[in-house]
C-alpha positions, 0 to 999 in steps of 0.5 A: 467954513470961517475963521474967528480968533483961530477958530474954524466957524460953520457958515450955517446959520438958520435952524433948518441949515444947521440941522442939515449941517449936523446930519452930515457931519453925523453922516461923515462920522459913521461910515456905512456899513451902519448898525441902521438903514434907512427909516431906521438911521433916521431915527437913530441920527436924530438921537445922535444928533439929540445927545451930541454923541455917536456912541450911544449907537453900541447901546441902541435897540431900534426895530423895523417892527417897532417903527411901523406900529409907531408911524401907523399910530401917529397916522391914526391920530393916536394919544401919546403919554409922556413921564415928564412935562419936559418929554411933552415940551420935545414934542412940537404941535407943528409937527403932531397937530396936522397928524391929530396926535394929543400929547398928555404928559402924566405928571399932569393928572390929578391926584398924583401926589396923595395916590404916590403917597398913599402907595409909598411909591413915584408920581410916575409910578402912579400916573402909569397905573391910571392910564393902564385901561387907555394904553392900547393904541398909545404911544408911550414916551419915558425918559426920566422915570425907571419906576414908569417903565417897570410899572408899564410893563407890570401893568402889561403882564397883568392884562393890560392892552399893549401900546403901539409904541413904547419908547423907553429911555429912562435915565440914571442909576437906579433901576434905569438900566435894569427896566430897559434891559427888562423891557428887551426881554419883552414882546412889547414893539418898543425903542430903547436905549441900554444902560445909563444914558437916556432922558426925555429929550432923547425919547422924545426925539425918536417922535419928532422923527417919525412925525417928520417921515409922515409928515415930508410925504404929505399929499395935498388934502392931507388926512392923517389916518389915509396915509399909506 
């Protein structure tokens, strides 16, 4: 620590020391026993660390089953589906491109705007609809869009194959806390975050985590789907 104009200054300074840094205080702050464990405080620290605040952990749904379905899926390689371009700008190709992972976001496919308007409904809401016949496998990220969530899991009711992982974080007032608390109430493997709070940087920071778990474990002659 330094001081600066009464002001007590971490010394770290390069990304790598300040992620670090940040982990531990996170570490400090909340004392085992600890909602989560292992695989699981990973994920959970990174959305800590993400939001800059503790006390989404009351709010948080992390399942082991999830997480395995999850990193079986980026080992294989598989496609993951954005609601923003902001979630898939989260997503680094130096972290998923040595898994193979595509990251699509869906407000980048064609003809949103006149099928959204058409069906008086969002571009998300859309989006989803198109991709329903190319979800089994998939990851699925939302951070922004109630409407994406509720017609995913629509979609899902009416025969759709299930992802592998669905991170469903949407943020704001209308419907967002009402879709998530649907989505627990599902058989669907997923990550989410009760209430309010949630965004794309937060969901998309629940990928960064298990791409780093794969990738810190990466033999020599890595090849993504022979992971154990």
């Amino acid at each position: 620590m330094q001081e600066k104009h009464g002001l007590l200054l971490d010394t770290a300074k390069s990304p790598r020391a300040i992620e670090e840094r940040s982990f531990a205080i996170i570490d400090a702050l909340v004392p085992e026993p600890r909602p989560y464990s292992g695989r699981l405080w990973e994920i959970a620290r990174r959305c800590i660390h993400t939001c800059g605040d503790c006390s989404i952990l009351t709010d948080l749904r992390l399942s082991e089953e999830a997480l395995n379905s999850g990193l079986c899926a980026l080992r294989q390689g598989c496609t993951i589906y954005t609601d923003t371009r902001m979630a898939k700008e989260g997503l680094p190709s130096r972290r998923l491109s040595p898994l193979n992972c595509r990251v699509v976001s869906l407000m980048e496919l064609a003809g949103l705007d006149t099928q959204a308007k058409a069906e008086g409904t969002t571009r998300a809401h859309a989006a989803m609809r198109t991709i329903k016949e190319q979800l089994e496998g998939a990851i699925v990220v939302i951070g922004n869009a109630p409407t994406a969530l509720l017609c995913l899991l629509d979609c899902l009711r009416q025969g759709a194959k299930t992802p592998a992982l669905i991170v469903g974080m949407p943020v704001g007032f209308v419907n967002a806390a009402q879709s998530k608390e649907l989505l627990t109430k599902s058989i669907y493997p997923h990550f989410t975050l009760l209430g309010t709070r949630g965004g794309s940087p937060l969901a998309a920071c629940c990928i960064n985590a298990m791409a780093e778990m794969l990738l810190r474990h990466k033999p020599a002659g890595f090849i993504p789907n022979a992971l154990n």
